[in-house]
C-alpha positions as CSV (number, residue, x, y, z in Angstrom):
1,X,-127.2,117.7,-0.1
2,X,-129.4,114.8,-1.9
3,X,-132.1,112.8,-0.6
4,X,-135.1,110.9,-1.6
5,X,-137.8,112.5,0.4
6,X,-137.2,115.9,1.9
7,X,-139.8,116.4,5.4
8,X,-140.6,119.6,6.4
9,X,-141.5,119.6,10.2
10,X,-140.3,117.2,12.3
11,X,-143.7,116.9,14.6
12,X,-145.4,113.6,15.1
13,X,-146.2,113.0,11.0
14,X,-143.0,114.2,9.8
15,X,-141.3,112.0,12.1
16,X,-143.5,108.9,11.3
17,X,-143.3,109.6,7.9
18,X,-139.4,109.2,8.0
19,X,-139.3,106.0,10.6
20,X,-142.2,104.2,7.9
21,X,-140.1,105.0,4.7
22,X,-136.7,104.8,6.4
23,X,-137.5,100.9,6.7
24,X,-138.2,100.7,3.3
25,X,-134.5,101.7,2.1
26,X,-136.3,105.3,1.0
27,X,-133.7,107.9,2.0
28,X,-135.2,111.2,3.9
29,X,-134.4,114.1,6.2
30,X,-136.1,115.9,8.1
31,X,-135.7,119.9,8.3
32,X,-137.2,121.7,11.8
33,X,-137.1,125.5,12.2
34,X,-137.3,125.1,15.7
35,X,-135.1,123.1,18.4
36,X,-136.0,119.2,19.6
37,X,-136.7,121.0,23.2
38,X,-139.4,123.1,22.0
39,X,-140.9,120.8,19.8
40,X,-141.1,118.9,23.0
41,X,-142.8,121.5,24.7
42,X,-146.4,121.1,22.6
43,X,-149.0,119.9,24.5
44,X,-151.4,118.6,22.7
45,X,-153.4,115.2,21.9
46,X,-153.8,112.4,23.8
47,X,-156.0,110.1,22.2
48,X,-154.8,107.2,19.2
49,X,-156.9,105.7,17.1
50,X,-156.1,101.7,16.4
51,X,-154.5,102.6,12.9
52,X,-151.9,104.9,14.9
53,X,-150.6,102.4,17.2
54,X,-150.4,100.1,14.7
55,X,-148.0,102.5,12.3
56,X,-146.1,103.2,15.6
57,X,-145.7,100.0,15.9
58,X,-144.4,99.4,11.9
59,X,-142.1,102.7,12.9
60,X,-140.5,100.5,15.8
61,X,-141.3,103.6,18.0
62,X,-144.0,101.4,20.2
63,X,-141.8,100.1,23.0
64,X,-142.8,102.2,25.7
65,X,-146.1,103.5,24.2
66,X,-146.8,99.7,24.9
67,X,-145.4,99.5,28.2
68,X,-146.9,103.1,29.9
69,X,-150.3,103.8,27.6
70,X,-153.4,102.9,28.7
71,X,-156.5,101.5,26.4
72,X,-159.7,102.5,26.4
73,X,-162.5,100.4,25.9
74,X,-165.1,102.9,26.2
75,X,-165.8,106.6,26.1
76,X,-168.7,108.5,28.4
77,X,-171.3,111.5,27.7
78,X,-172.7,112.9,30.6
79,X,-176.2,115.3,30.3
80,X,-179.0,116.4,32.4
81,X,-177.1,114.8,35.3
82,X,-176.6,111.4,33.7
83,X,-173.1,109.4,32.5
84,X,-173.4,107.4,29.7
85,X,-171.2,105.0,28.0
86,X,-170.4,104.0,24.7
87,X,-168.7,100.6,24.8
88,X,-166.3,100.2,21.8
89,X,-165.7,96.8,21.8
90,X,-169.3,95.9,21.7
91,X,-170.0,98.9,18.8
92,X,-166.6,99.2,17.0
93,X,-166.1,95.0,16.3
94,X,-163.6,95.2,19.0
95,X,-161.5,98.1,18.3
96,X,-160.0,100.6,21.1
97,X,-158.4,104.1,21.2
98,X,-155.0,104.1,23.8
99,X,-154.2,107.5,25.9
100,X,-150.4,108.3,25.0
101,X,-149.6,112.2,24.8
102,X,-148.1,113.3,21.8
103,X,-145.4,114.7,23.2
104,X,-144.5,111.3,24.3
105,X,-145.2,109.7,20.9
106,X,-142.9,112.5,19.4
107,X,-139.8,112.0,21.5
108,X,-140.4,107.8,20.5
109,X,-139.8,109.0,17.0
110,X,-137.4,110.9,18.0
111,X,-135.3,108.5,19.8
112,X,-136.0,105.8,17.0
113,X,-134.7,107.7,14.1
114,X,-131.2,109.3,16.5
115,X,-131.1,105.3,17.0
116,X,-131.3,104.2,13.3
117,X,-129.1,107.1,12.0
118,X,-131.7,108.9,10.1
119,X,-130.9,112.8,9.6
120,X,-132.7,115.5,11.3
121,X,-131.7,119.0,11.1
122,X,-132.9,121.7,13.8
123,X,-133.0,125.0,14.0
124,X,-133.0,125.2,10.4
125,X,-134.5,128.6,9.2
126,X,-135.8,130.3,6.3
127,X,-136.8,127.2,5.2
128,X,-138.2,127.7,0.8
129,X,-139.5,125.4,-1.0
130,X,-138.5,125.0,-5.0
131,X,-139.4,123.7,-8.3
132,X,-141.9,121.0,-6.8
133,X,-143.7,121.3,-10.4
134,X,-140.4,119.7,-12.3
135,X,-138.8,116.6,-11.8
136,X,-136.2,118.3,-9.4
137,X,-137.6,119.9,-6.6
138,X,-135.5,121.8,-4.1
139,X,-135.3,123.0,-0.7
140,X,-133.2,125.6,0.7
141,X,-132.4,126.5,4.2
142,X,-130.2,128.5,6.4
143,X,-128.1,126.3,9.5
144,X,-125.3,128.1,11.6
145,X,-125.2,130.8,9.3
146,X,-124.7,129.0,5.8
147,X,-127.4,128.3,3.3
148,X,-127.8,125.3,2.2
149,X,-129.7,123.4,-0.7
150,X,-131.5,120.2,-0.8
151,X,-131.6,118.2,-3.7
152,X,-135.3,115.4,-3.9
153,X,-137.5,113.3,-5.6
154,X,-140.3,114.7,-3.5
155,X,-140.9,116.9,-0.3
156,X,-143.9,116.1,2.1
157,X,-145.1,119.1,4.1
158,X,-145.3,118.2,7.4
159,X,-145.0,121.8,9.1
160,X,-148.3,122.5,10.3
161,X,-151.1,124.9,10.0
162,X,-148.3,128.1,10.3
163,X,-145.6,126.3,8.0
164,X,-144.0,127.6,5.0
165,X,-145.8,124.1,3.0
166,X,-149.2,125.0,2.1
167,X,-148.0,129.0,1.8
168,X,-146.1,128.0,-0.9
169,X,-148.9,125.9,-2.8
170,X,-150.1,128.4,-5.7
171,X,-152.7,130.8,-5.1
172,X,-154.6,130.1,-8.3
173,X,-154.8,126.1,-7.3
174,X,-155.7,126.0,-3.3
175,X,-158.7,126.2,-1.7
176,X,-159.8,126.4,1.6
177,X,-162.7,125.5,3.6
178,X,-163.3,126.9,6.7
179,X,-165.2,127.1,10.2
180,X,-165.0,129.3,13.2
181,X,-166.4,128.1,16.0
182,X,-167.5,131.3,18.9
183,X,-165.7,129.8,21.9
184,X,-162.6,128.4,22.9
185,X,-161.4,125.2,25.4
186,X,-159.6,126.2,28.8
187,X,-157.4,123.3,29.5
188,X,-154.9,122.4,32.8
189,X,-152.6,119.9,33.3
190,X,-152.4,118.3,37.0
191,X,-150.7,115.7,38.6
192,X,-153.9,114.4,40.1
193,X,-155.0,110.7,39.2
194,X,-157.9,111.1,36.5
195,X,-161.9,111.3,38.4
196,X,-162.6,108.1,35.4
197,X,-160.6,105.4,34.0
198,X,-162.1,106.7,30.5
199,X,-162.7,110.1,29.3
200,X,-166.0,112.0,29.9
201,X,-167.2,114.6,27.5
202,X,-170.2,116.9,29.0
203,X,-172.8,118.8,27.9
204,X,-174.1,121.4,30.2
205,X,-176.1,124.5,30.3
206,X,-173.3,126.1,31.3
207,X,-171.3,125.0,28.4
208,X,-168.9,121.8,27.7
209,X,-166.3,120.6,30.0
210,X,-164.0,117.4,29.2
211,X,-162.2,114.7,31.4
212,X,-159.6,113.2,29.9
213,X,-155.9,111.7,31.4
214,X,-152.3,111.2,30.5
215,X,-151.9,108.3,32.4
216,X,-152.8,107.2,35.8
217,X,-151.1,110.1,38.1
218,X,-151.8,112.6,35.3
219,X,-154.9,114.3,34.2
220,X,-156.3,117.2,31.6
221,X,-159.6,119.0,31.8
222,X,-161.3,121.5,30.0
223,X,-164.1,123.8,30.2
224,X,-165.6,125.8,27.4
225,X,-165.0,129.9,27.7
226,X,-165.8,132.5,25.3
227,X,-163.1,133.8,23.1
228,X,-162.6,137.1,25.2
229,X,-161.3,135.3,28.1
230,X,-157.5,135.3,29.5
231,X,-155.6,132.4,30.6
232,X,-154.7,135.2,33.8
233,X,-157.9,135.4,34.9
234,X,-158.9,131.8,35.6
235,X,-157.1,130.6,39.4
236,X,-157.2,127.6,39.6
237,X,-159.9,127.2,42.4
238,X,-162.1,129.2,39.8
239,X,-161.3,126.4,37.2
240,X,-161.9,123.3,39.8
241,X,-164.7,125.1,40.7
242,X,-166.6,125.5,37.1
243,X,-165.8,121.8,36.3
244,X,-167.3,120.6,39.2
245,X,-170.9,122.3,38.8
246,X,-170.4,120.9,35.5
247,X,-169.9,117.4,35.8
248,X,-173.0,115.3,37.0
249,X,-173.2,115.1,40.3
250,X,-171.5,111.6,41.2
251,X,-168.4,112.8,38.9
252,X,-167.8,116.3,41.0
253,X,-167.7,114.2,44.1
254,X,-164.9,112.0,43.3
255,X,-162.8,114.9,41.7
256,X,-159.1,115.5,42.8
257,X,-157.8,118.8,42.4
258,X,-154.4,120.5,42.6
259,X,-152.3,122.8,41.1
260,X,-152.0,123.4,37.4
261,X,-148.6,122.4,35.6
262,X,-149.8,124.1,32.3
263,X,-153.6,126.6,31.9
264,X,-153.7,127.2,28.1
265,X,-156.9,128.6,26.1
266,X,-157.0,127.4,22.5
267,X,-159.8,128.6,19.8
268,X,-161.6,125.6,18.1
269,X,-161.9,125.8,13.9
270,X,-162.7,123.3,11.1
271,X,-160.3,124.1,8.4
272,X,-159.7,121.7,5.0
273,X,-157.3,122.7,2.2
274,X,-157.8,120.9,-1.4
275,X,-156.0,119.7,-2.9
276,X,-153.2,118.2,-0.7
277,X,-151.1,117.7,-3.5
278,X,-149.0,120.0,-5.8
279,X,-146.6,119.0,-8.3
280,X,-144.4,116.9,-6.0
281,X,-145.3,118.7,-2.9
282,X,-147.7,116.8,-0.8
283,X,-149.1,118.1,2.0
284,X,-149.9,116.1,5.7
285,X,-151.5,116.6,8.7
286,X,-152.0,120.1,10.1
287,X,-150.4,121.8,7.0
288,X,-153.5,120.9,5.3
289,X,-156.4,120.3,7.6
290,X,-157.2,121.4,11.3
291,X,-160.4,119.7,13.7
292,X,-161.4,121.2,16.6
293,X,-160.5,118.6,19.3
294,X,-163.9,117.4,20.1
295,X,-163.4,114.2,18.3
296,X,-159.6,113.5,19.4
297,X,-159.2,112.9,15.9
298,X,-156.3,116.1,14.7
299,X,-153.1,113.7,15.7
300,X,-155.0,110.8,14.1
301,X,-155.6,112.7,10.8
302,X,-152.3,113.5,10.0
303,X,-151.5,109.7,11.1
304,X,-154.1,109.1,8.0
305,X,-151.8,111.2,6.0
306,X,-149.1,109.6,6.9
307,X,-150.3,106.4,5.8
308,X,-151.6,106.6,2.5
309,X,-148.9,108.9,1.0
310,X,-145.9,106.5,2.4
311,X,-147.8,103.2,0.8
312,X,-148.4,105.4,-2.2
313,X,-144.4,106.4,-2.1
314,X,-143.0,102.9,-1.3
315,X,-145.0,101.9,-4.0
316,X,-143.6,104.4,-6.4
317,X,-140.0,103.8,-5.6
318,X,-140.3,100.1,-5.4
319,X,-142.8,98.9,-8.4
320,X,-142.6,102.4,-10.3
321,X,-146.6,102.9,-9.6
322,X,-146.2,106.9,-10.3
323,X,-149.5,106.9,-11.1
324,X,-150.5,106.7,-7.3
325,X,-149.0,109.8,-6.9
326,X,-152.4,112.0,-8.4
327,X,-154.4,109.8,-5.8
328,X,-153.3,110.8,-2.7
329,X,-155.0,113.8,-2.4
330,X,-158.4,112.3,-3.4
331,X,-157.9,109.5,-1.0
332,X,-156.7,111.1,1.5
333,X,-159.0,113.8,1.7
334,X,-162.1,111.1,1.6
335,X,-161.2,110.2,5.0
336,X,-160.6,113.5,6.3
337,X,-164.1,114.9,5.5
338,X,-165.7,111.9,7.6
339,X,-163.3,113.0,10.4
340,X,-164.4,116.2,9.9
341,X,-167.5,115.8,10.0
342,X,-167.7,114.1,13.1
343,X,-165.6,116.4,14.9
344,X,-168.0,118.9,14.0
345,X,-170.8,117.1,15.1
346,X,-169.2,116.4,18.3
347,X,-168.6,120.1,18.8
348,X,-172.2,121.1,17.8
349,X,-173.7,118.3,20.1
350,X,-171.8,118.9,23.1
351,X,-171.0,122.9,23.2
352,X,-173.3,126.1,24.4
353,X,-173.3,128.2,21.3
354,X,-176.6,130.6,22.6
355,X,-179.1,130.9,25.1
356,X,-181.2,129.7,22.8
357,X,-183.9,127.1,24.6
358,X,-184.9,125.1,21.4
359,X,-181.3,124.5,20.5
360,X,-180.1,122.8,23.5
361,X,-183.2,120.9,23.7
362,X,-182.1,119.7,20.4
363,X,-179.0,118.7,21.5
364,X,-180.2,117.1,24.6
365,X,-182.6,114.9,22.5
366,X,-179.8,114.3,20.1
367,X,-177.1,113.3,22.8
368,X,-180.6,111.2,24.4
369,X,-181.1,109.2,21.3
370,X,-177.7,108.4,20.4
371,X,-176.6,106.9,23.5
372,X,-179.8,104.5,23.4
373,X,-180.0,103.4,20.1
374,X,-177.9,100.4,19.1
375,X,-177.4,102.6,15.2
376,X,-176.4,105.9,17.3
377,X,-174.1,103.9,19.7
378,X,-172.4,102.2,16.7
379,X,-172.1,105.5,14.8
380,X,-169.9,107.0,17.5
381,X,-168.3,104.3,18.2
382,X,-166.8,103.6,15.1
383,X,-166.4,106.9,14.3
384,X,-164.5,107.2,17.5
385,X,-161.9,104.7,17.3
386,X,-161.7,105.9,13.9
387,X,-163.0,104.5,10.5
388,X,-160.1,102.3,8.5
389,X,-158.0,103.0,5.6
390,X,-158.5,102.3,2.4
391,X,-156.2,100.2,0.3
392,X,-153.7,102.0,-1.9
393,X,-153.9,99.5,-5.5
């Protein structure tokens, strides 16, 4: 098999990837070790940033995120009992985020590329990556029993944190930079209409608890837990019950419960790989960088990704700009540190790390002068709806 651009993963940035340089003439495919059902199954962000919509749109994978997602003009903090808003349209020059799930997003792609005749292969395993430092890089797999080799210009790694992408980056040339953080999010999923038409992130001595929605019938919360806790031993009146004496007291009251659909714990981390770029491997999304969700920004980053290394590519195969090809990392990577960061501010602001008195007095004065100071408002705001790309020349 040949191909232009070989795509390793076919989540949400693989995908994309394909749809933006498939309407470019660029031929790609796109290999998955796992079925389209399970990739289906991930439950996971929510929340897309302005520059996302608009590459769904350029994908032609925006009819019905159009049709069934809901903007957001405005995001809340609540503390010591108090809501507060940030309004982005006032502090972000008009910008706004929209709620879409990305498993919705991904089977859009999906659909799009089955519709325009790109090739996806699933269920491909022992997926290995070769000679991506010459001129004829290679990709080998095994499908129904048969290995098979892939012939390419370039490969973008789009597998994720656990893919076989950044393991196969040398060991002499990676680096990693990393953060722990000492708790963990306990999240449902219920088919109960959402207590606010915009999310609601809360700090509270008790720890951090999140409101945020699917759509209109559909809602997912979150409280903070320590790392030692089990998914088993949370009911679901114990969960209602924790997010209610943590939400101010107006919130708690208009809260509809019911049962869970999905109760999952996930660990929070700050993780950055450099470079993102070896030979003619190129690395994207969560195969190179991780957020903790606190700042709705992981989808969004590998959306980033997406971006700048298919402007850089249709640029290379169209005006012969190779020399774009070196930047991508650096540029790339520019934006993901301010993502970072604010996702690690967001997480330090909002979440119970100790018992310790001066530190959540800190935060409490932090999350007090931010949300009453036109420079503090703006910061999150445009942070938020997140901060645009920069031109590829």
């Amino acid at each position: 098999m040949k191909t232009q651009v070989a795509i390793i993963g076919a989540g949400p940035s693989g995908l994309l990837l394909g749809q933006l340089l498939h309407h470019q003439g660029i031929d790609t495919v796109i290999l998955e070790r796992k079925s389209p059902e399970y990739v289906l199954t991930r439950i996971r962000a929510g929340v897309l940033e302005q520059g996302m919509v608009d590459l769904l749109r350029e994908a032609k994978a925006n009819e019905r995120m159009d049709r069934e997602g809901h903007i957001h003009e405005g995001v809340s903090f609540a503390f010591n009992g108090q809501q507060k808003r940030i309004d982005f349209k006032q502090y972000a020059k008009g910008k706004t985020v929209m709620v879409y799930g990305q498993t919705e997003v991904t089977e859009d792609l999906m659909k799009a590329r089955a519709k325009e005749g790109g090739v996806s292969i699933y269920e491909a395993e022992d997926v290995q990556l070769h000679d991506f430092y010459t001129d004829k890089p290679r990709v080998t797999f095994v499908k129904d029993g048969k290995t098979v080799e892939l012939e390419c210009d370039y490969i973008a790694g789009c597998d994720g944190f656990h893919g076989v992408s950044r393991q196969s980056a040398p060991k002499d040339k990676i680096k990693t930079f990393e953060r722990v953080y000492p708790f963990g999010w306990l999240g449902i999923l219920s088919h109960t209409p959402p207590v606010d038409h915009e999310l609601i992130y809360t700090n509270h001595e008790r720890g951090f608890a999140l409101c945020s929605q699917r759509s209109l019938t559909l809602s997912r919360y979150y409280v903070q837990v320590g790392l030692d806790e089990k998914v088993d031993d949370w009911s679901d009146d114990r969960f209602w019950n924790e997010l209610k004496t943590r939400l101010p007291e107006h919130v708690a009251e208009r809260l509809i419960t019911g049962p869970s659909i999905e109760k999952s714990i996930a660990p929070l981390r700050s993780f950055v790989t450099e470079p993102m770029k070896y030979g003619n491997l190129f690395l994207v999304g969560d195969a190179a960088h991780i957020v903790p969700p606190t700042g709705a920004k992981g989808l969004n980053l590998a959306a980033s990704d997406v971006h700048y290394l298919s402007r850089i590519l249709i640029k290379v195969y169209k005006e012969q700009r190779i020399d774009l090809l070196d930047k991508y990392s650096e540029i790339a990577l520019r934006r993901i540190w301010k993502a970072e960061r604010f996702s690690w501010w967001m997480t330090s602001m909002l979440h119970k790390f100790s018992d310790d008195g001066f530190g959540q007095r800190i935060q409490l004065a932090e999350l007090d002068y931010y949300t009453n100071s036109e420079a503090g408002l703006t910061n999150i705001a445009e942070n938020y709806v997140g901060l645009p790309y920069e031109p590829i020349e």
